[in-house]
OpenMM code with the backbone's topology and positions (N, CA, C; nanometers):
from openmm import Vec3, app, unit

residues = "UNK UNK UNK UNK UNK UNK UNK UNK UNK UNK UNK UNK UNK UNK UNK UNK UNK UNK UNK UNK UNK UNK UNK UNK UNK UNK UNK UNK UNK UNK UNK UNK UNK UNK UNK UNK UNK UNK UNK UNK UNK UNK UNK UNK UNK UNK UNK UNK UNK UNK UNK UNK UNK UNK UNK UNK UNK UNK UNK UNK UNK UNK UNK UNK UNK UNK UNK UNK UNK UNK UNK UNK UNK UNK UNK UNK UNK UNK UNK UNK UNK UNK UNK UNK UNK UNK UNK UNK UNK UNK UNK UNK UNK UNK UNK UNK UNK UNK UNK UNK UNK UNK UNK UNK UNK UNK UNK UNK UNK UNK UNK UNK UNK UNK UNK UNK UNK UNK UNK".split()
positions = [
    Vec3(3.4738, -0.0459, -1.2459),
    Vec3(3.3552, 0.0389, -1.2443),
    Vec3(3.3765, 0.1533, -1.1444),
    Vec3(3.3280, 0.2496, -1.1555),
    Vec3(3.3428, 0.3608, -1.1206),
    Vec3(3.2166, 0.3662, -1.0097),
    Vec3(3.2395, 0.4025, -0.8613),
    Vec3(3.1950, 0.4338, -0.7666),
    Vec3(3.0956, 0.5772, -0.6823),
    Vec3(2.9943, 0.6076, -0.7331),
    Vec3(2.9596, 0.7344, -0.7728),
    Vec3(2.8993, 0.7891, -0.6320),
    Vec3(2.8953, 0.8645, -0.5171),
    Vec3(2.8106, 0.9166, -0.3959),
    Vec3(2.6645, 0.9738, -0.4930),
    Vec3(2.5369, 0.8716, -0.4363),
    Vec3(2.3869, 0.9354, -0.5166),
    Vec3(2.3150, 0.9700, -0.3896),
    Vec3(2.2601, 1.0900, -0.4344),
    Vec3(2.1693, 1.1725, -0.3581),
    Vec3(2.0155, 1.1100, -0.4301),
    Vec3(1.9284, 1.0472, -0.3410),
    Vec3(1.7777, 1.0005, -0.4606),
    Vec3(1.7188, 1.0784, -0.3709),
    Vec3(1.6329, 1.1726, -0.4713),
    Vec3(1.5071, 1.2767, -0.3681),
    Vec3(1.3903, 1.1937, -0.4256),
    Vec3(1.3157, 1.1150, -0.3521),
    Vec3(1.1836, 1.0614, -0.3476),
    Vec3(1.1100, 1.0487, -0.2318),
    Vec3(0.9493, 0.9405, -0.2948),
    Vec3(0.9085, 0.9091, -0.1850),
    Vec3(0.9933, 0.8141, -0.0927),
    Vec3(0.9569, 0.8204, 0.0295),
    Vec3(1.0052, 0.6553, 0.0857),
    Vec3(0.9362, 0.5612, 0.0891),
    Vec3(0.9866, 0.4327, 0.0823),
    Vec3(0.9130, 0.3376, 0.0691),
    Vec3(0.7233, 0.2939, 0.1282),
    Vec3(0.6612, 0.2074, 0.0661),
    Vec3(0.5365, 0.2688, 0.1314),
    Vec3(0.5033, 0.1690, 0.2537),
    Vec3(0.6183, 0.0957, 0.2769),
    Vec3(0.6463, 0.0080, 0.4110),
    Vec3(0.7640, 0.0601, 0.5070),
    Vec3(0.7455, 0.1291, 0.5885),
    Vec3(0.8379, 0.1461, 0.6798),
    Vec3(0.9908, 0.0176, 0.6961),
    Vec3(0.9548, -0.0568, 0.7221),
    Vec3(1.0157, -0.2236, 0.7284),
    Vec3(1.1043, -0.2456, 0.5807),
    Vec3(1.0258, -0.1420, 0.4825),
    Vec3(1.0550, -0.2197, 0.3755),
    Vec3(1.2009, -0.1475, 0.2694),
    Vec3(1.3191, -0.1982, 0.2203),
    Vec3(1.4092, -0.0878, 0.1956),
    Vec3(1.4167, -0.0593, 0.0465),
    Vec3(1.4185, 0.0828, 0.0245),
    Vec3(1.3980, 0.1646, -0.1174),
    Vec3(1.4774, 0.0734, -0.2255),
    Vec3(1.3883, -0.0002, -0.3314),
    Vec3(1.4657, -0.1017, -0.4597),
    Vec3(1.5231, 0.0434, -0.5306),
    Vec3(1.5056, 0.1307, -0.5592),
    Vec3(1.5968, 0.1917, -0.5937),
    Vec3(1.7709, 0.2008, -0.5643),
    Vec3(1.7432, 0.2692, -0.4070),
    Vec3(1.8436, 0.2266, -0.3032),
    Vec3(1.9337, 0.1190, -0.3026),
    Vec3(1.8910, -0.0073, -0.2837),
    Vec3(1.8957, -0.1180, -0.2824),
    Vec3(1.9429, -0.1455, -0.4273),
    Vec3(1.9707, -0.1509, -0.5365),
    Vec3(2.0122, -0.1584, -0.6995),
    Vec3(2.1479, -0.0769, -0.6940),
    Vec3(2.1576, 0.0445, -0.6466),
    Vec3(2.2363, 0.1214, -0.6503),
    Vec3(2.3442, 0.0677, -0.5854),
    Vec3(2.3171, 0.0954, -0.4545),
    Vec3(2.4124, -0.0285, -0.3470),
    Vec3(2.5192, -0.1453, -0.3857),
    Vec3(2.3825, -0.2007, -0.4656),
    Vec3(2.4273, -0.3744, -0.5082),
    Vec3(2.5365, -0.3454, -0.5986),
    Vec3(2.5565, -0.2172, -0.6974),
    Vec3(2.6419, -0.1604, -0.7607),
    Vec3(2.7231, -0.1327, -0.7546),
    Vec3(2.7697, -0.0816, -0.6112),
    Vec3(2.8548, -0.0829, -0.5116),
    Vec3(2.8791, 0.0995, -0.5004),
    Vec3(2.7610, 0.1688, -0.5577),
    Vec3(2.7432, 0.3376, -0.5130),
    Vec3(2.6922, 0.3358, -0.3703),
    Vec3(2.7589, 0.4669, -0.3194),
    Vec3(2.7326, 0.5218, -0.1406),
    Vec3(2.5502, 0.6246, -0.2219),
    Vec3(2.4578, 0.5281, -0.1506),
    Vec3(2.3356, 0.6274, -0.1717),
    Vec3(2.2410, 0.6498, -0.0706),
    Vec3(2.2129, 0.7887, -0.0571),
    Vec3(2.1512, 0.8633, 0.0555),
    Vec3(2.0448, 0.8716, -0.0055),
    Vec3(1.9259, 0.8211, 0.1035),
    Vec3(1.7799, 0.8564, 0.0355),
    Vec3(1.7246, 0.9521, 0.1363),
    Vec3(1.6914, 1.0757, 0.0303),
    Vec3(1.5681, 1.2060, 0.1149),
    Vec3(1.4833, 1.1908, 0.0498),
    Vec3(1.3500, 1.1630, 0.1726),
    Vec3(1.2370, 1.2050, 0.1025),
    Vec3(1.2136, 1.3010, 0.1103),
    Vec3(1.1225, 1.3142, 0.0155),
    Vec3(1.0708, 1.4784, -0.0156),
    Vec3(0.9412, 1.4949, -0.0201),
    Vec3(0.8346, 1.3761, -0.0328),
    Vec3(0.6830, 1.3727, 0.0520),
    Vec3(0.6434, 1.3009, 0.1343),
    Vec3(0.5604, 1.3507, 0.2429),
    Vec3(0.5169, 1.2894, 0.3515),
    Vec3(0.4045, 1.2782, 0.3443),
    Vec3(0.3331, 1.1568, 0.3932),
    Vec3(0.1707, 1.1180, 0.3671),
    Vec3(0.1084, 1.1438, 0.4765),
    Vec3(-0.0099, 1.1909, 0.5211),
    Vec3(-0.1080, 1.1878, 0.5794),
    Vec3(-0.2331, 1.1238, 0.6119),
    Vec3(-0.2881, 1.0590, 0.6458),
    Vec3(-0.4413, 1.0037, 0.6070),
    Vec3(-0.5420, 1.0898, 0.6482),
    Vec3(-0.6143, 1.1273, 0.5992),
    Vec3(-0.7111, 1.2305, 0.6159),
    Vec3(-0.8338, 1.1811, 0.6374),
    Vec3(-0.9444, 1.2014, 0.6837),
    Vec3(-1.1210, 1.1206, 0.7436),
    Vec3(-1.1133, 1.0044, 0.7688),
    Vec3(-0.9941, 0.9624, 0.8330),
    Vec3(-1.0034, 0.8490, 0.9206),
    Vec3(-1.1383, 0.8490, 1.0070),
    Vec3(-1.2036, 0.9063, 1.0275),
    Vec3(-1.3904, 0.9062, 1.1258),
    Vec3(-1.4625, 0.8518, 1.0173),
    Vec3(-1.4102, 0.9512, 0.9236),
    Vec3(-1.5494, 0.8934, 0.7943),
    Vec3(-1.5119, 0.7612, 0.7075),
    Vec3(-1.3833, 0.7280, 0.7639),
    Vec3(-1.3819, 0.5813, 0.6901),
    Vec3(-1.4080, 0.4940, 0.7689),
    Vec3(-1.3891, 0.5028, 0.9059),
    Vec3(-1.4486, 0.4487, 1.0087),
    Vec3(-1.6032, 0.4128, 0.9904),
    Vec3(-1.6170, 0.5255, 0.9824),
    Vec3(-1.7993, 0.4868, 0.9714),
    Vec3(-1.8837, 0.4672, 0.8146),
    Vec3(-1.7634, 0.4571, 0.7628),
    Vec3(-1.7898, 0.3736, 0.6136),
    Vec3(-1.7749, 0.2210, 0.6181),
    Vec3(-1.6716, 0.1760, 0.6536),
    Vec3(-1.6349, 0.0319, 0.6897),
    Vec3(-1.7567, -0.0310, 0.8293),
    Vec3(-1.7622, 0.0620, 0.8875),
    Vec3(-1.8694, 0.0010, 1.0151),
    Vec3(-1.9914, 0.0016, 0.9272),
    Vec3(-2.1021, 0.0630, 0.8680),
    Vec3(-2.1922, 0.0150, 0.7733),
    Vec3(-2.1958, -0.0831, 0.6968),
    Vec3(-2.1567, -0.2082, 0.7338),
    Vec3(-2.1008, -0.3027, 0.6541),
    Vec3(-2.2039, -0.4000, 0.5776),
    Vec3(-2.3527, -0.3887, 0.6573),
    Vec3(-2.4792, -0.3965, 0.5682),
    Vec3(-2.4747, -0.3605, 0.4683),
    Vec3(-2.4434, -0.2250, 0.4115),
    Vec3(-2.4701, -0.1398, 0.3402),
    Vec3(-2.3704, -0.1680, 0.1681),
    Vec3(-2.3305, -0.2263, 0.1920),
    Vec3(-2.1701, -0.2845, 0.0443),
    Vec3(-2.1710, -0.4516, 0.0935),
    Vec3(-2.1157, -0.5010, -0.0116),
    Vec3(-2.0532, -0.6299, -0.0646),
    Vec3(-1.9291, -0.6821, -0.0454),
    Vec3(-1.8553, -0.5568, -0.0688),
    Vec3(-1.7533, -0.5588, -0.1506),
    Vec3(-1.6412, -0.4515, -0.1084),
    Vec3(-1.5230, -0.4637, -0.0968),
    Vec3(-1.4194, -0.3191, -0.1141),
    Vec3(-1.2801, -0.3158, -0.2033),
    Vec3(-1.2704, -0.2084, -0.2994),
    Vec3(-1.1812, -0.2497, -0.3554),
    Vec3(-1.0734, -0.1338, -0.3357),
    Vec3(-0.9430, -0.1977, -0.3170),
    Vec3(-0.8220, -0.1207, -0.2795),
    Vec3(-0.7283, -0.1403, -0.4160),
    Vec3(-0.7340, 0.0254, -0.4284),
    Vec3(-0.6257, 0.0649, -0.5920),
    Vec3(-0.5060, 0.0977, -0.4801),
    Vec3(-0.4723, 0.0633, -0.3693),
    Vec3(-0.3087, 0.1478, -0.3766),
    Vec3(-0.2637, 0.1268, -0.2156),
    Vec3(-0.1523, 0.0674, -0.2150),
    Vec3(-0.0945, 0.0268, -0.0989),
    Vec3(-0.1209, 0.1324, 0.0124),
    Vec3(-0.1425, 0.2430, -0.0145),
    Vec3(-0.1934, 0.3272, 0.0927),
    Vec3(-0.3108, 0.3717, 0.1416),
    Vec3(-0.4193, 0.2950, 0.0526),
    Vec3(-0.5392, 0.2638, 0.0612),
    Vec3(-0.5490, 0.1622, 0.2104),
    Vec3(-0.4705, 0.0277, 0.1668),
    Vec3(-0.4675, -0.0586, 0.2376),
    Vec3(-0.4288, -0.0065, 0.4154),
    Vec3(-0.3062, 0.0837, 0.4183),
    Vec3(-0.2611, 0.1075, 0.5034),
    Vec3(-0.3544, 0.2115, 0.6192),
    Vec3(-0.4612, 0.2950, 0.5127),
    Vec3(-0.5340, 0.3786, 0.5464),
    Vec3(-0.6333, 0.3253, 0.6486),
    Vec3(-0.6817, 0.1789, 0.6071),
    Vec3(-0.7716, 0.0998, 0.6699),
    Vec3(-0.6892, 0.0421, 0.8008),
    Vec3(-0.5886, -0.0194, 0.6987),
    Vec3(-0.5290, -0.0852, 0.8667),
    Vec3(-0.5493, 0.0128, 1.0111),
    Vec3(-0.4914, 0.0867, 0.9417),
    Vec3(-0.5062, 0.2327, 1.0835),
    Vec3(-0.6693, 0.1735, 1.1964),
    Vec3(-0.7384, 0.1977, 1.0947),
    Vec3(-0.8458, 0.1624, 1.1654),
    Vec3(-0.8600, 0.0281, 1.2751),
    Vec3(-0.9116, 0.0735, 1.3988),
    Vec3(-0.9746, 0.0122, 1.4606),
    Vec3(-1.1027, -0.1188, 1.4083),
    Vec3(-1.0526, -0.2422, 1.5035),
    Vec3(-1.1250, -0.3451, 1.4170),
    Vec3(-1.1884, -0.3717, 1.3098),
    Vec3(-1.0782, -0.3291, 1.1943),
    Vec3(-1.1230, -0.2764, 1.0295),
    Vec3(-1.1274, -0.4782, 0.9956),
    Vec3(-1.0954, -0.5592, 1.1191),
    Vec3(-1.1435, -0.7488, 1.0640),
    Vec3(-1.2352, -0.7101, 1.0380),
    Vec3(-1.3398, -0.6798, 1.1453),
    Vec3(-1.4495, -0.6831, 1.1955),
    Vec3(-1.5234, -0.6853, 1.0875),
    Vec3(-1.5040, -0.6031, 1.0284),
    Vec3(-1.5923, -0.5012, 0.9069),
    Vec3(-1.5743, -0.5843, 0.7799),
    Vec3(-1.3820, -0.6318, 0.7297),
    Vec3(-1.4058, -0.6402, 0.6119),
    Vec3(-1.3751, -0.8487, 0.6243),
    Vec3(-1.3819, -0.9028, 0.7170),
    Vec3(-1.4315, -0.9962, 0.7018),
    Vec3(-1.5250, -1.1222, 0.6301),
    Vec3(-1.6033, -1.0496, 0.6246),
    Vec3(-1.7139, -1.1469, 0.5487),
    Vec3(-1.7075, -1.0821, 0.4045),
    Vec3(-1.6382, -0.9823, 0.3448),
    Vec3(-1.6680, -0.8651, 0.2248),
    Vec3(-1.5884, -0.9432, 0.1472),
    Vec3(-1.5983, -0.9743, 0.0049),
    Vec3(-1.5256, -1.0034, -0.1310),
    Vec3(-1.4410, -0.8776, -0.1549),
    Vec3(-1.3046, -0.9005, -0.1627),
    Vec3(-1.1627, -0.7462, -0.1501),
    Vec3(-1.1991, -0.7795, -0.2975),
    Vec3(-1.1195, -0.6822, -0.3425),
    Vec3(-1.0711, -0.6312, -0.4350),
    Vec3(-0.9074, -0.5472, -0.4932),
    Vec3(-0.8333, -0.6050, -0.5292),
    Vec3(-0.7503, -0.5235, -0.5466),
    Vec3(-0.6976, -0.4679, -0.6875),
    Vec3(-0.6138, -0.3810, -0.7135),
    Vec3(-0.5317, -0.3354, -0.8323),
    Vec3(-0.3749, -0.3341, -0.8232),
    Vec3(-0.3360, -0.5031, -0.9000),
    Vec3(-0.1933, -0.4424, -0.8952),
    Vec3(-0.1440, -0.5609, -0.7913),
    Vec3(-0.0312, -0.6599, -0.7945),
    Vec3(0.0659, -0.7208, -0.7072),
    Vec3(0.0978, -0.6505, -0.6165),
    Vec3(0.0829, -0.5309, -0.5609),
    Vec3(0.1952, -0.4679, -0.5167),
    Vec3(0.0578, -0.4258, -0.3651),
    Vec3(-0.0414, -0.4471, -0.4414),
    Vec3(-0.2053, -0.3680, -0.3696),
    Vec3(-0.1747, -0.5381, -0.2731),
    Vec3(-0.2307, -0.6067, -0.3443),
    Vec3(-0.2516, -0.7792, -0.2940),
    Vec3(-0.1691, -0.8168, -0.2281),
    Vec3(-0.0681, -0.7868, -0.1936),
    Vec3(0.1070, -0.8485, -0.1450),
    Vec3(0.0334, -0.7301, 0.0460),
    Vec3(-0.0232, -0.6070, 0.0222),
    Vec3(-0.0269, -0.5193, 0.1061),
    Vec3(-0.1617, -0.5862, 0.1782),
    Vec3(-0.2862, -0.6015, 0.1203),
    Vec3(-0.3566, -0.6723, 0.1744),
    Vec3(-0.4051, -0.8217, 0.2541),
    Vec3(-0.3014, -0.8887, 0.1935),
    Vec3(-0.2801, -1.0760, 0.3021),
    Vec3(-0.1753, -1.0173, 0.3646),
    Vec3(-0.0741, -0.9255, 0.3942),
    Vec3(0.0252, -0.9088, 0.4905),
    Vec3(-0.0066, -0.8076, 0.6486),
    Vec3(-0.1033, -0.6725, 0.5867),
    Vec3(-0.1557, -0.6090, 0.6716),
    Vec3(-0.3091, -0.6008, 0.7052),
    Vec3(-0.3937, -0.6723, 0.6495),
    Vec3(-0.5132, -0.7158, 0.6899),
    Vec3(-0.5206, -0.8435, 0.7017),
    Vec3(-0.4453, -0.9327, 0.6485),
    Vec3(-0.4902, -1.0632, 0.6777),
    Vec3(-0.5749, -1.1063, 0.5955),
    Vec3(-0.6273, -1.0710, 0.4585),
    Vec3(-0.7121, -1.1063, 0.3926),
    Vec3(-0.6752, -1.1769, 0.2439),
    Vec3(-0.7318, -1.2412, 0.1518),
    Vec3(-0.7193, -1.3021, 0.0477),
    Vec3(-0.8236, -1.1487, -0.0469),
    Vec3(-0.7898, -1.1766, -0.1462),
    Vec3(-0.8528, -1.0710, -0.2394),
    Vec3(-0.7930, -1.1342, -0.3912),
    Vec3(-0.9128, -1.0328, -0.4609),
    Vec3(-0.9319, -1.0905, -0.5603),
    Vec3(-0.8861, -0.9623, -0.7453),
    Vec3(-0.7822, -1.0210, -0.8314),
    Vec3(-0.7955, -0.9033, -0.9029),
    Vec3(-0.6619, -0.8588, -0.9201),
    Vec3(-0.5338, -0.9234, -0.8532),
    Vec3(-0.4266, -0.8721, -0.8486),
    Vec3(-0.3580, -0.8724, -0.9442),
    Vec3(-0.4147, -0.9278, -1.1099),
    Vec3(-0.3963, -0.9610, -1.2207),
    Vec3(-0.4162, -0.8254, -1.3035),
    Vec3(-0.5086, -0.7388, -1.2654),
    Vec3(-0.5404, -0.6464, -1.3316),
    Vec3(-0.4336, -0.5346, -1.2995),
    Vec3(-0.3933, -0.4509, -1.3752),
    Vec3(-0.3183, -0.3701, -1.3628),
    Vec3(-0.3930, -0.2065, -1.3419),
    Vec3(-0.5208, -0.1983, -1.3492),
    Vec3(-0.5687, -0.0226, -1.2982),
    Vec3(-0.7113, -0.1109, -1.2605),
    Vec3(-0.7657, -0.0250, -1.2098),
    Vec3(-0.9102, -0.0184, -1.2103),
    Vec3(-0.9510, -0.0279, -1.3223),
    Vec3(-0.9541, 0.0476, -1.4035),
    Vec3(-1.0349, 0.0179, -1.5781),
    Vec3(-1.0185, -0.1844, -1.5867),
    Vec3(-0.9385, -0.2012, -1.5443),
    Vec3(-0.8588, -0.3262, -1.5999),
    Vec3(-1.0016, -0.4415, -1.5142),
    Vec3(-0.9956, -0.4407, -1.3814),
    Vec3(-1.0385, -0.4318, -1.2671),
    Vec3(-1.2062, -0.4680, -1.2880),
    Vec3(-1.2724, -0.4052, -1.3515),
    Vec3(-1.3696, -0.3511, -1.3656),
    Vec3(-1.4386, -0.4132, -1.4401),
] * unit.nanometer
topology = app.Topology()
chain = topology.addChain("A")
for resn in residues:
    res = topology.addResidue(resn, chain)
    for name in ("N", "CA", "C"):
        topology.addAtom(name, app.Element.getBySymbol(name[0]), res)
């Protein structure tokens, strides 16, 4: 088999810790592969999710479509506190695997594949 140098322009993984299965396939192949990313994430109204999650009277329930949903919260300051007593929600193995590892929580839904599904 033939040994190829791959350049992959993507995201990076959405776990720091965690290493690109792309990457990782290629490798196992026994190709030299360099990963650039080419977008960088931000979280944006971290205040106003703050003081969405602190209203915790106010909802039941929270449901997370996307591992960076999850991560968005973690950020937050005593985001237990808040989603503790709340029935999760997720979309997707990949949502649920992100939520019992970085919140600590059980959730419900990881069967469904979108929100429509979900719903």
């Amino acid at each position: 088999m033939t040994m190829y140098d791959i350049v992959l322009f993507k995201a990076p993984p959405d776990d720091s810790n965690e290493n690109d299965k792309y990457a990782t396939f290629l490798r196992d192949k026994g190709h030299n592969v360099e990963l650039i990313p080419v977008i960088q994430f931000n979280f944006i109204n971290q205040q106003e999710l703050h003081s969405g999650l602190s209203k915790d009277d106010e909802y039941d329930g929270i449901v997370f479509t996307s591992v960076r949903s999850v991560q968005a919260v973690h950020g937050i300051q005593n985001n237990q506190q808040y989603l503790a007593k709340k029935r999760i929600y997720v979309v997707g193995e990949t949502t649920e695997a992100a939520v019992r590892n970085k919140l600590n929580l059980e959730s419900e839904g990881s069967h469904c594949g979108s929100a429509e599904s979900l719903a």
